[in-house]
KEBAFI-202108 format. One record per residue (C-alpha): x negated, y negated, z negated; residue in three letters. Coordinates in steps of 0.05 Angstrom, whole numbers, plus 32768, in hexadecimal, padded with zeros to 4 digits. Each point is the difference from the previous one (the first is absolute). Layout:
XYZALA;...
This chain:
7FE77FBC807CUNK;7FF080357FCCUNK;8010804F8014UNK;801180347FD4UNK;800B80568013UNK;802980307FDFUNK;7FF180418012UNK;803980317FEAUNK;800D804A7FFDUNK;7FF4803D7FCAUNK;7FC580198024UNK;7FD37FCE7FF9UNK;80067FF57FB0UNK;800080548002UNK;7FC17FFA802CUNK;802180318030UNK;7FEC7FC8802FUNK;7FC67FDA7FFFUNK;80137FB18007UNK;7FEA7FDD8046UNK;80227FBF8007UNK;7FE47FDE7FC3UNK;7FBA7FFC8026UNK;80127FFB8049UNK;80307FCB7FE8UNK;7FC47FD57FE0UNK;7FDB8012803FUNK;80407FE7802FUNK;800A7FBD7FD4UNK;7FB37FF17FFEUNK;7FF5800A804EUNK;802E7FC5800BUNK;7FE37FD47FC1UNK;803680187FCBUNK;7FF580217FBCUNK;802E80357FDDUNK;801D7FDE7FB6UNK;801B80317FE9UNK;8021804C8007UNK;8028802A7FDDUNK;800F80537FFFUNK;8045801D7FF9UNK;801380417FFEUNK;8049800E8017UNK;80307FE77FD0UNK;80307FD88016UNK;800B7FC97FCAUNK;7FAE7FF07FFDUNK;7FFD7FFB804CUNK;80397FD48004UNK;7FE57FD47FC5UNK;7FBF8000802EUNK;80227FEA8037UNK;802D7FCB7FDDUNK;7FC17FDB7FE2UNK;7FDE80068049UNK;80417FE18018UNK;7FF67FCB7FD4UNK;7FB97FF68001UNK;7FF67FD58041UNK;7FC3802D800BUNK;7FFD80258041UNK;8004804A7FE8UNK;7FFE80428026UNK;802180397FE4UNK;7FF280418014UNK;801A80467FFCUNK;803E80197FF0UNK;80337FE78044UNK;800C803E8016UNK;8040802D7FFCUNK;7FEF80397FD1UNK;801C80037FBDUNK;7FC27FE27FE0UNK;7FF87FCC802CUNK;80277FC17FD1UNK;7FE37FBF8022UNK;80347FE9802CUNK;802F80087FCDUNK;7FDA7FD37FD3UNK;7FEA7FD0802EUNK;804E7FF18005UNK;8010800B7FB4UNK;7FCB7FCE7FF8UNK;80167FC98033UNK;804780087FF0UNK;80108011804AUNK;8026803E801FUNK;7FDF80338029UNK;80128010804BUNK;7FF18019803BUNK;7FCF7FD7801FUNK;800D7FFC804EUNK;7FBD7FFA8016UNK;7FE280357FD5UNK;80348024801BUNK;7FEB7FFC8044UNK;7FC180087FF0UNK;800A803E7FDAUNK;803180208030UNK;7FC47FF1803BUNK;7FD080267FD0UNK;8032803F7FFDUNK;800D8004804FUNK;7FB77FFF8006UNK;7FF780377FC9UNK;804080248028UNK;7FDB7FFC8043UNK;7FBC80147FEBUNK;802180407FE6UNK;802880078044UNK;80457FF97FD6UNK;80347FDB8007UNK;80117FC07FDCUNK;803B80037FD2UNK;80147FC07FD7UNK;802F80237FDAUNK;7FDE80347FE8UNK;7FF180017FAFUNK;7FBA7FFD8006UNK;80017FC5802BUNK;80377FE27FD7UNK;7FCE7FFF7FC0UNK;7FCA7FE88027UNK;80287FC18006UNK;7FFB7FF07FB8UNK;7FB57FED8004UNK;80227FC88023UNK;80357FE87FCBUNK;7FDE7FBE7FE1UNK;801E7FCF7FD4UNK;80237FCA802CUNK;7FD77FD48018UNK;7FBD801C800FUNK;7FDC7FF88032UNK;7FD580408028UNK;7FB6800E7FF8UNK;7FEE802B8038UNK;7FD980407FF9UNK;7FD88010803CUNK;7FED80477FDFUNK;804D80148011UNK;802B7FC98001UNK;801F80137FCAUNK;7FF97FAF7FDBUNK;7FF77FE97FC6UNK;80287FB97FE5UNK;7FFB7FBF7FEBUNK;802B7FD97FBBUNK;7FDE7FBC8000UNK;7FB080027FF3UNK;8007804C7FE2UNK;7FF08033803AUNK;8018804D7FFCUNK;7FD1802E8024UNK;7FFA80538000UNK;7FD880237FC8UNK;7FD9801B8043UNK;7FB87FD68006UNK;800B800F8048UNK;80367FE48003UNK;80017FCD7FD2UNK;7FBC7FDF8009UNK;80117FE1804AUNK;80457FE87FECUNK;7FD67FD97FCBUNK;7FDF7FE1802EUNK;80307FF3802FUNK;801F7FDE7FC4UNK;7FC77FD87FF1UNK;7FF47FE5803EUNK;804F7FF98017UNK;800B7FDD7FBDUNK;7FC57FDD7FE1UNK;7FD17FF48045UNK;800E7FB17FF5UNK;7FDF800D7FC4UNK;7FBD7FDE7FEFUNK;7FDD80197FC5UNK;7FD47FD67FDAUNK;7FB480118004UNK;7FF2802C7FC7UNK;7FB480167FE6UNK;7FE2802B7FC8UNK;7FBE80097FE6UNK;7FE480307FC9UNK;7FC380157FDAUNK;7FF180347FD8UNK;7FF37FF57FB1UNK;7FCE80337FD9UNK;7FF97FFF7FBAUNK;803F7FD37FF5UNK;8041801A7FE2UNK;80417FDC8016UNK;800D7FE17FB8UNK;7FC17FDA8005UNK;80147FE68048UNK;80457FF37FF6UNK;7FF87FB27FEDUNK;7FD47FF18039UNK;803B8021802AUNK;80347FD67FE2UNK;7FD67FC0800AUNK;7FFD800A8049UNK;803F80098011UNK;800F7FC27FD4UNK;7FD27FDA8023UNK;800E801D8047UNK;804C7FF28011UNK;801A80418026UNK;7FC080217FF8UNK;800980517FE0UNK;7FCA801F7FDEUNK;7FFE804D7FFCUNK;7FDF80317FD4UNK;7FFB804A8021UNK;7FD1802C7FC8UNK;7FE2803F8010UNK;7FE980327FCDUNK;7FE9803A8031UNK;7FEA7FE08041UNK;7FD1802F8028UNK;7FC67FCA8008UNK;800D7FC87FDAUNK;801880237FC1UNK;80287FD97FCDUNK;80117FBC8015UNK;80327FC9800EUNK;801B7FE3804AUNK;7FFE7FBA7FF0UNK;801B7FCC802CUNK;80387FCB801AUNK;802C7FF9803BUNK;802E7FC98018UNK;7FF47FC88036UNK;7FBF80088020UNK;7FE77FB67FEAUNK;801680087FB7UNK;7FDE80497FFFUNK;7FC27FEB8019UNK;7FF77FCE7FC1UNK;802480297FD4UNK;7FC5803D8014UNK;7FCC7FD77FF2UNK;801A7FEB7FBCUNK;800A80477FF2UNK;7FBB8006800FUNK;7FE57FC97FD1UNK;802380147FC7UNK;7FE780437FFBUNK;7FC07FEB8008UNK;80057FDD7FC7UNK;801680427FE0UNK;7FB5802B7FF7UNK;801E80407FE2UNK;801F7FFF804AUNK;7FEC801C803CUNK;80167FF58043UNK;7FFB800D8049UNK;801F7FF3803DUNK;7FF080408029UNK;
């Protein structure tokens, strides 16, 4: 299974917000063997976040989409979860009663009564119109959940919030799930520029079937100065040979330098 994150809302591309989920997400997926593919940033506009959520629809991935299900003017992606499915949105009855729970509490702890008709509480409801057909993500921050279309997940912009459900989600969802044993192993490259090692790259992962080699380069590093992270990651069998072919061909490279500390 490959998982993907959108992360939506103004305030992160305006850097009113600084962005939480895209770590703690890799965090969440690696705790449990998984790795992130891929994530995207939308701002609020309606047509690209329902052109997000179409192709997340349609990718078979597992995606979690947060920020954005509220029920504040600039809050679009419930609306485009269901432009995007081609479903209708309603009222859904156990966000409902979960939501309606969440106000008597909120009622009580301010020693008022609870009033179901009144406008406040009548809005509050829409945080609980999903397109038909969802299913509920609870939020044990304030019950106040999150839903389900498929493999794509809609949580709160809130990390507090959202981070939990994610999990919950993860291990609700994909538990069964077995992930194959993955490994990596690097060096570090002095003297060497990434022209120079770019066919001894593209041999190994020729010659190592699902192995990937990465080149991270460094022009300012504290201690080691300018350099290049060089290494491969895949299956831990494969990696291991691919490593020590890595290792053979740039010794036979002597304008290179390498360690691997």
């Amino acid at each position: 299974m490959k998982f993907g994150l959108i992360v939506i809302g103004d305030e992160i591309l305006s850097g009113r917000r600084q962005d939480k989920h895209l770590p703690r997400t890799i965090e969440i997926l690696a705790a449990r063997g998984h790795e992130l593919t891929w994530a995207q940033f939308i701002g609020d506009d309606r047509p690209r976040i329902t052109a997000a959520l179409k192709a997340a629809l349609d990718s078979g991935d597992a995606v979690f989409s947060c920020g954005g299900i509220g029920a504040t003017p600039d809050d679009h992606t419930r609306q485009c979860a269901a432009l995007a499915s081609g479903r209708d949105l309603a009222l859904h009855p156990e966000a409902k009663r979960l939501i309606e729970q969440r106000m008597r509490e909120m009622a009580a702890e301010q020693g008022l009564p609870f009033d179901a008709g009144h406008a406040d509480n009548l809005h509050r409801l829409n945080m609980g119109v999903f397109p038909v057909g969802a299913t509920i993500i609870p939020n044990p921050y304030n019950k106040i959940p999150g839903f389900s279309l498929g493999d794509v997940h809609f949580v709160p912009g809130f990390p507090v919030m959202a981070h939990p459900m994610l999990e919950w989600v993860l291990d609700q969802r994909y538990g069964h799930l077995r992930p194959e044993a993955r490994a990596e192993r690097a060096l570090f490259v002095q003297g060497g520029l990434e022209a120079t090692l770019t066919p001894l790259m593209e041999s190994l992962e020729a010659q190592f079937a699902g192995v990937k080699v990465f080149s991270l380069p460094s022009v300012d590093h504290p201690q080691r100065g300018r350099h290049i992270e060089l290494g491969v990651k895949g299956a831990p069998e494969a990696v291991a040979q691919a490593f020590d072919a890595l290792v053979a061909g740039l010794r036979a490279m002597p304008e290179v330098r390498f360690s691997t500390e």
